[in-house]
C-alpha positions, -999 to +999 in steps of 0.1 A: +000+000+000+015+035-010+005+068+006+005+096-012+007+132+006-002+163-013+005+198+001-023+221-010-019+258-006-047+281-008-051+319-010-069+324+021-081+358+014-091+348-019-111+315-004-128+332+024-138+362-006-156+331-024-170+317+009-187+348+017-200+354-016-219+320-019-230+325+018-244+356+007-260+344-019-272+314-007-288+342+027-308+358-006-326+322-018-335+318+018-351+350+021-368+343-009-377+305+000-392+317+039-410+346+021-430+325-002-436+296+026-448+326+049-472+338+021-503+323+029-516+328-006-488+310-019-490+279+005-532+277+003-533+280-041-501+267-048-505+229-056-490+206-025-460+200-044-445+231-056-450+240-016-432+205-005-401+216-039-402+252-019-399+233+017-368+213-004-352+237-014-351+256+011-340+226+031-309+222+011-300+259+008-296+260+045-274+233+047-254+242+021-253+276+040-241+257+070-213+237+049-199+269+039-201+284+073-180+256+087-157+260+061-155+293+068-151+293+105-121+271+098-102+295+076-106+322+106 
């Protein structure tokens, strides 16, 4: 069995830039997922599952958010 090290340099400025950027963006689709679940219109004419794909994805934005907040924290 061989083992194979690999040294990988980053430009932390540069990577926490990107982080923040996706974080950002990622804060805007949530915004816009909770403020279509909190419409009441939305959720009582809107056919069950476009509200369940709005609950999804809103699901997965936040953990991505959180994945890139970890990330984040690390480089800090």
């Amino acid at each position: 069995m061989c083992k194979l090290l690999l040294k990988v340099e980053i430009d932390v400025a540069a990577e926490k830039s990107r982080l923040q950027k996706e974080i950002a963006a990622l804060q805007k689709q949530i915004s816009i997922c909770q403020n279509k679940l909190n419409n009441k219109n939305f959720v009582d004419k809107a056919p069950a599952a476009v509200v369940e794909q709005e609950n999804q994805r809103l699901k997965n934005f936040v953990e991505n958010q959180t994945k890139l907040q970890q990330q984040l924290n690390k480089l800090n």
